[in-house]
N, C-alpha and C positions, 0 to 999 in steps of 0.2 A: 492699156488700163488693167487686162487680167492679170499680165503678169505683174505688174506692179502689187498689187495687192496678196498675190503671193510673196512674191517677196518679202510684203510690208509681213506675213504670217510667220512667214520661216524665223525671221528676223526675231520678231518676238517670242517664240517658242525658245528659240535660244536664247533668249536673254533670262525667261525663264528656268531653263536645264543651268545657267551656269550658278545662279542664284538660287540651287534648290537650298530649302528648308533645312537644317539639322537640327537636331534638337535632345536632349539627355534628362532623366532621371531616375529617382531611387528611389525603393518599394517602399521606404522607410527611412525619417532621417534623425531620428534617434534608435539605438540600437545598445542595449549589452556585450560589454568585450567578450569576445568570445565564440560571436554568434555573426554569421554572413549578411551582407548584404546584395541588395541585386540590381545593379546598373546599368537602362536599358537606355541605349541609344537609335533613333531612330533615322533617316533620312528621307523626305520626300520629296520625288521626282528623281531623275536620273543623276546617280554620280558614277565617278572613275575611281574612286578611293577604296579603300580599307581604315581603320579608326588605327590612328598613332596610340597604342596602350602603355608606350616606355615613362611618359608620366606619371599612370595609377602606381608600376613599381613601388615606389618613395616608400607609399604608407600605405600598400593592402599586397595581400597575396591574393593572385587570379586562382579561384581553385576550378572555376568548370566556362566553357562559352558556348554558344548557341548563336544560330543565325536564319535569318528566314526573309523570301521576299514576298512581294503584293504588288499584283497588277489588275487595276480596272479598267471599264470602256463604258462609259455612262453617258448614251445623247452628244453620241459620237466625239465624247471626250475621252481619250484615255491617261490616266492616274497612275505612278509605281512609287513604290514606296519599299526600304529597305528596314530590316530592324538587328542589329545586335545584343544579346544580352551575356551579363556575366555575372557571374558570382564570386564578390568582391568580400574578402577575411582581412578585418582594419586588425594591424600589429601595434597599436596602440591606444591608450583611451583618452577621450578629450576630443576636443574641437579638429577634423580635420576635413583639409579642403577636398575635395574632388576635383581635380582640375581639370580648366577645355579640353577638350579632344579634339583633334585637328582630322577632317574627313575629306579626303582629295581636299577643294579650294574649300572647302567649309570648315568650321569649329563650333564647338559646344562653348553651352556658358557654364563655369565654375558651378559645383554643388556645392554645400556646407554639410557636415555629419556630423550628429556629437554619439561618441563610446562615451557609457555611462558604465561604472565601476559593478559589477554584476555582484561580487561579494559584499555587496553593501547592501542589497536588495535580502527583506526576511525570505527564508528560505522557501512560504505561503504563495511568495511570490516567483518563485522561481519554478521552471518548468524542466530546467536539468541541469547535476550541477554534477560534480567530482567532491570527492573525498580522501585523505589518506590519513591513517596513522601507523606509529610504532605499537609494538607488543610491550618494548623497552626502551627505554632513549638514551640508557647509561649501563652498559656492560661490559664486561673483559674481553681483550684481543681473541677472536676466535670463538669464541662463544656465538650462540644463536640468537636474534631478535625479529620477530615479523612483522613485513612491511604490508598492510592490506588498505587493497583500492578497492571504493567503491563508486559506482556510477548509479544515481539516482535519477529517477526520469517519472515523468507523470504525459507521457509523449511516447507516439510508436515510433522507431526509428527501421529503415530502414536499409541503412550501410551502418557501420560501428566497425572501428577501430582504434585501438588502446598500444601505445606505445610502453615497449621493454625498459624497467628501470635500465641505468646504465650508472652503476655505482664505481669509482674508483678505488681499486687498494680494497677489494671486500669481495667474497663469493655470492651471486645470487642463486637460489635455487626456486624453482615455482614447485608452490603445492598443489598439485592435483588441478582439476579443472576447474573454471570459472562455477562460484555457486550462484542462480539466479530465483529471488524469491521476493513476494509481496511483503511489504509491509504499510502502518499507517505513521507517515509526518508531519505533525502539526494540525491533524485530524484532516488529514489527506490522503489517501492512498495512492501510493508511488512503488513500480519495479525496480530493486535492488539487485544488480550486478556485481558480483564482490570478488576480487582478483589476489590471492597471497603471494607473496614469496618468502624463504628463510633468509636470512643475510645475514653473512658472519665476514668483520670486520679483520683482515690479516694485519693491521698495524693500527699502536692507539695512536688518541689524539682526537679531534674533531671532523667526523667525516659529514660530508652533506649528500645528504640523498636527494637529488635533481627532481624538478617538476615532470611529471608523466603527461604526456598528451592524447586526447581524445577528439576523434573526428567520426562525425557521422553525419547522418542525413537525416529530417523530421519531417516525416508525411506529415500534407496538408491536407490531404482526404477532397483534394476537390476533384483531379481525374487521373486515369491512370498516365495519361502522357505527362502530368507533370513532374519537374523533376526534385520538387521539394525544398526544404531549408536545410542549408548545410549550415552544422555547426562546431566550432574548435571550442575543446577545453581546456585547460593548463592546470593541475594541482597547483599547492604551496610546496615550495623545497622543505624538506626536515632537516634538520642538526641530530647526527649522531654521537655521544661522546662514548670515547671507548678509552678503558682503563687500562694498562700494561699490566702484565701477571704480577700476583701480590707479591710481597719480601717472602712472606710465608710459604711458600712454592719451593718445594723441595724436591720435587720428583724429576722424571725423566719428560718421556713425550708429556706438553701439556694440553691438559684434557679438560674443558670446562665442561662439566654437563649438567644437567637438573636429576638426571639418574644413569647409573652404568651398572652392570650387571654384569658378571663372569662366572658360569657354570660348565661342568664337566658332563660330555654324555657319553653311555655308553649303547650297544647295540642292544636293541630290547629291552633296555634300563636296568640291562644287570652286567655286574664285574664278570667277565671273561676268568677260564680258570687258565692258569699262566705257567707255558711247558716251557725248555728249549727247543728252538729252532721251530716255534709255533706263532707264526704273525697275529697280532691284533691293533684293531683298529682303535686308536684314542681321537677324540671329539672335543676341540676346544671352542666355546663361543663370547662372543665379548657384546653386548650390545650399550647403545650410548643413548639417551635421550636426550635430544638438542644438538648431536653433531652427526656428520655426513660419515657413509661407510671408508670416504677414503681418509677422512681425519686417523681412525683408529689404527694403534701401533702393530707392528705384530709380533706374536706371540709365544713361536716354539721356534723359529728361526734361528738360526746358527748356533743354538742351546743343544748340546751332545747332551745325555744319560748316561752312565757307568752301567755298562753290562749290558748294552739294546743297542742295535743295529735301527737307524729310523728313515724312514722312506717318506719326508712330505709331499703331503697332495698340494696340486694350486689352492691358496685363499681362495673362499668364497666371498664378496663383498654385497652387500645387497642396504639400499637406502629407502625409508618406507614410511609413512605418515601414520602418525597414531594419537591421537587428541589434541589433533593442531601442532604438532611438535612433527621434527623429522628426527627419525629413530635411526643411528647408524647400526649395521651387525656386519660382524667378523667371524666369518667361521673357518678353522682350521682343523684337517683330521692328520691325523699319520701315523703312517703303519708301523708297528713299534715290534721287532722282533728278538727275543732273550736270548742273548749269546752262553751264559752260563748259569748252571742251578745255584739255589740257595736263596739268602734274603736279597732281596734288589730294592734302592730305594728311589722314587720319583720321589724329587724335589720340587717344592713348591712355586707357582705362580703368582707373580704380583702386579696388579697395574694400579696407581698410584691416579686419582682423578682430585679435579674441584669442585665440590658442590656449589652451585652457582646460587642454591636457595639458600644453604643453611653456611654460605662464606666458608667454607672449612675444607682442609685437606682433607682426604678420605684415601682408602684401600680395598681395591676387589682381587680377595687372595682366593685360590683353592689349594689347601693345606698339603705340605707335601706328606706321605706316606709309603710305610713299607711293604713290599708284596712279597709272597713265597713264588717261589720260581721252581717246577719242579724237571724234575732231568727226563731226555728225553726218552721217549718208550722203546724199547728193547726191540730192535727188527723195522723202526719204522725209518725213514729217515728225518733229516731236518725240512722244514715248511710243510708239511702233511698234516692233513686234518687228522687227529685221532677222536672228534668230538666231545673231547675232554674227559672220555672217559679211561678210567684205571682197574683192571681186574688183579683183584688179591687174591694171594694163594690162600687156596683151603688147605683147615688143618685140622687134623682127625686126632681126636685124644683119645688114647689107650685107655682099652675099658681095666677099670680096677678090679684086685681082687678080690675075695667077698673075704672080712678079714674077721668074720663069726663062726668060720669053719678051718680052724687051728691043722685039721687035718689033712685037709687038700690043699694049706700053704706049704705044709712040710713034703707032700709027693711034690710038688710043683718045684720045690728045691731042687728035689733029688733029682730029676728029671731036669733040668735047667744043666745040673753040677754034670750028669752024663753028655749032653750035647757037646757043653762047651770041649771036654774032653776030647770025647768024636774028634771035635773039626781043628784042634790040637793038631793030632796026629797026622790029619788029613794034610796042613798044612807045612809039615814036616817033609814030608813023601814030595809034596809040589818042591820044595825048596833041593833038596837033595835031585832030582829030576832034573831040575834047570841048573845046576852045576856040570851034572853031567855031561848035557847038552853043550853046556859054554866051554868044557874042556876039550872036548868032539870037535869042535866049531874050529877053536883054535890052533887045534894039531891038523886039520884041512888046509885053513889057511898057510899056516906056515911048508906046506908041499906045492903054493902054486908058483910056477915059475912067475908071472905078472899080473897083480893085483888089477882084477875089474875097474873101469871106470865108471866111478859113480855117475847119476843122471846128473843133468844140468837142473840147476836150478833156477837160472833165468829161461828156462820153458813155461810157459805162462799154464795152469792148470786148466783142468775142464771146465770148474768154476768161477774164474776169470773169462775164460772162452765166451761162456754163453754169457755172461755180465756184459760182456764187453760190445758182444754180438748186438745185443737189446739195445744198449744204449747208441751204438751208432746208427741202429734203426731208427732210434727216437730224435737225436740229434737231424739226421737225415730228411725226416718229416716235420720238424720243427716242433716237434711235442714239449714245451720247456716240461709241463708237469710229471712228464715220465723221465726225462733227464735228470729231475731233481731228486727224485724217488731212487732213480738208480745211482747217483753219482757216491753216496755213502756206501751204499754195498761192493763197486767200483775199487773206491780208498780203501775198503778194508780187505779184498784181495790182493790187489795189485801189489798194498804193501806190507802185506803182510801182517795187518794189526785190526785183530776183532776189535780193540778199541776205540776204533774212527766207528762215530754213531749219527754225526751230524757235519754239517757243511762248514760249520766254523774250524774245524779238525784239519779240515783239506786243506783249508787258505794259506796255511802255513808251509806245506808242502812247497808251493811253488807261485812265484807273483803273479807270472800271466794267468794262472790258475784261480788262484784270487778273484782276481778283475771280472774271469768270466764268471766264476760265481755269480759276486756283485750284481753283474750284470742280469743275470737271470733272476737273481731274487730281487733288484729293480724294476723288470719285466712284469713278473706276477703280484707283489706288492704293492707299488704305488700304483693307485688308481688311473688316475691321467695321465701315466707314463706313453708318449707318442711312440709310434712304429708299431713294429712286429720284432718279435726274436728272432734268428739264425742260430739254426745248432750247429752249423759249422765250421764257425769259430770256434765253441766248444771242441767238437772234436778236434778239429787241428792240434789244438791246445796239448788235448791228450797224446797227441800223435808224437806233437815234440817231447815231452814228456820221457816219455816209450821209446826215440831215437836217442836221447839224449843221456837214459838210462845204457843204452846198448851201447854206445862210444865208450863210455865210460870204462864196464865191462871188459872190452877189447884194448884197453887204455892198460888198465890195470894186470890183466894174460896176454903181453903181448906175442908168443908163441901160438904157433900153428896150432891145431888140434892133431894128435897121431892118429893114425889112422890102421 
């Protein structure tokens, strides 16, 4: 009889356990598109299952889940119970189903939802929404227009996340950081989140700037384990129309801007006084308002000057916010060194833009002009600082006679008329002296049996010596600026010619000579110039130079020396 009655127990527990309870709902069943819902399924008594969720798919996105169980023992009964929940994002608005959930052998009963159109609701009544507009909706290819988002909320949020436009066939750029500030709408006060970016369109035509999306989280302030309302935004798409460059577009790079500006700097805001073989640095800058610094053309590039040697530095490019606008600048310097004296003329600068306010071609020129170039200073070489200055000779004027004493101008005659006499004579005696000399000389000569040989004149001098000495010490230790200094005093030993005063003299002498030049005065010169110099190239140079000279020599005598 006992066990029967167990049995009869066991029996029905289990008919119990296979026929447990399931059961489904939603926290809310109307809902704004937009905004989550939360689908909690419940199970009581024991099951073997997991919830089949490949239904919900269709028509919601799962964004979070959660699980939890419960077991009681009440008057020696014990109770379990299982619960899932989820946070359920409807991808459409209107009437849709929730469908059974199938739970091991159990299933849920269908739910109904209705998405009610959330833009249709006054804004009084809304508690977050998105925003976007243009700056412009109709501009020229390349030109600038900004796209600003804003997220309005009368709600703490917190997670937030705001999806990157993704424009096709157009450059985005973001300005600066998100601005976040109060304001009142519709005599409500609401946090304003406001997001820019610039957008310049590379082809016309009608481009469409896609909807931006926004997900976060809204505290419900009831406790900290909760894990709140999540919520999805979606913008409106905009229509961009953008206009191909006018007929009237004459120029080169085309440059639409609201304003462009090209000015001249110079070091300390003053003109440089201008030697040969004296570098100075020229400063070109270009700024654009409304386009980006890599828009802007450049400017001294491949452009030679007549009479200057030019050393460009790298562009500097630099892109920067200035009343809502992004400002592009172009800065260019290079080192500009006067090959010869006299007038030189820099030729003028033109960049050719579109005014995008006032529709019109426009020109940012800096006018060309001519400079004095003066020769280089006497002793110094070429690239040497002489700090621009020039010492003139002093001139002493003869004091006058005092021509109100008639009688001390006539001893002063007489006295003049004797001197010059004197040195007459004296010059007489010198002349007759050095004839005598040169006939002495002659009759010498004509007794020796074999005429002296004269010195060589390829012996390099004392002067040379110790030039040459310096500079391969300077070479040696990689001093370019001592090498530069001596390489003129060098040229005008070596060959003979006090005329070599600067480096452009030398280049002609010989090519590899040239080069190393070049080379050295691109060393010191251009700014950004990578490395270090080697003077031992240089010397080599010289070296060959100096062998090539002595082949020659023995080319031209080819007999022995007697001895």
């Amino acid at each position: 009889m006992v066990k029967w009655c167990v049995s009869l127990m066991l029996a029905l527990f289990a008919v119990q356990t296979a026929y447990a309870e399931v059961s489904a709902e939603l926290n809310q069943y109307i809902v704004p598109f937009g905004e989550s819902v939360q689908l909690t399924i419940t199970a009581v008594g024991d099951t073997d299952g997991e919830p089949e969720l490949s239904p919900l798919k269709q028509d919601f996105d799962i964004l979070s889940q959660s699980q939890s169980s419960n077991y009681s023992f009440i008057n020696g009964s014990m109770s379990s119970s299982k619960t899932w929940s989820y946070n359920l994002m409807p991808k459409r608005e209107g009437m849709i189903q929730v469908p059974a959930i199938v739970v091991g052998k159990n299933k849920t009963k269908a739910l109904m939802l209705r998405v009610i159109n959330a833009q249709q609701k006054p804004r009084s009544a809304r508690k977050i929404w998105l925003e976007t507009s243009l700056s412009d909706d109709d501009i020229f290819v390349q030109a600038q227009t900004v796209l600003t988002i804003k997220l309005v909320r009368a709600v703490n949020l917190s997670q937030a996340d705001l999806s990157e436009p993704d424009i096709a066939d157009a450059i985005v750029q973001r300005m600066g950081e998100d601005d976040n500030y109060e304001a009142v709408v519709d005599g409500r006060r609401v946090i304003v989140s406001e997001r820019r970016y610039a957008i310049f369109p590379q082809k016309a035509g009608n481009i469409t700037i896609p909807a931006v999306q926004f997900d976060g989280v809204i505290n419900n302030n009831r406790s900290i384990f909760s894990q709140g309302r999540v919520v999805r935004l979606r913008s409106k798409p905009l229509t961009l129309h953008v206009q191909p460059k006018p007929s009237a577009w004459q120029g080169g790079t085309w440059l639409p801007a609201k304003l462009l500006t090209l000015q001249e700097q110079w070091p300390d805001g003053a003109v440089p006084t201008y030697r040969v073989g004296e570098p100075f640095t020229r400063v070109i800058e270009l700024q654009a308002e409304g386009l980006t610094a890599a828009q802007l053309p450049p400017l001294l590039e491949g452009k030679a000057v007549e009479g200057f040697k030019l050393y460009p530095d790298k562009p500097e490019l630099d892109t920067q916010l200035k009343d809502g606008n992004v400002v592009g600048i172009r800065r260019e310097k290079v080192a500009m060194m006067p090959t010869k004296a006299g007038k030189l003329w820099l030729p003028e600068i033109r960049v050719a833009w579109w005014n995008t306010e006032t529709q019109t071609m426009q020109h940012a020129i800096i006018a060309g002009r001519e400079i004095e170039v003066l020769p280089a200073v006497q002793g110094q070489p070429s690239g040497s600082s002489s700090g621009g200055q020039t010492t003139m000779p002093t001139v002493v004027a003869p004091n006058k006679p005092d021509t109100s004493d008639a009688q001390s101008k006539a001893k002063a005659q007489v006295n003049q008329d004797e001197t010059t006499s004197f040195w007459q004579w004296v010059a007489l005696a010198l002349a007759a002296l050095w004839l005598i000399t040169l006939g002495l000389w002659w009759v010498f000569a004509r007794k020796q049996t074999k005429p002296k040989q004269q010195p060589s004149k390829t012996t390099p001098s004392t002067k040379l010596a110790n030039i040459e000495k310096a500079l391969k010490q300077a070479c040696q230790h990689n001093d370019a600026k001592q090498a530069l200094k001596l390489l003129p005093q060098w040229g005008a030993a070596y060959f003979q010619d006090e005329d070599i005063q600067y480096l452009a003299q030398l280049k002609s002498k010989s090519k590899a000579l040239g080069d190393a030049i070049t080379d050295l005065e691109r060393y010191l010169y251009a700014a950004n110039e990578a490395g270090a110099w080697s003077g031992q190239h240089l010397w080599g140079v010289l070296q060959d130079i100096k062998h090539h000279d002595t082949n020659t020599t023995k080319q031209d005598h080819p007999l022995a020396p007697l001895y």
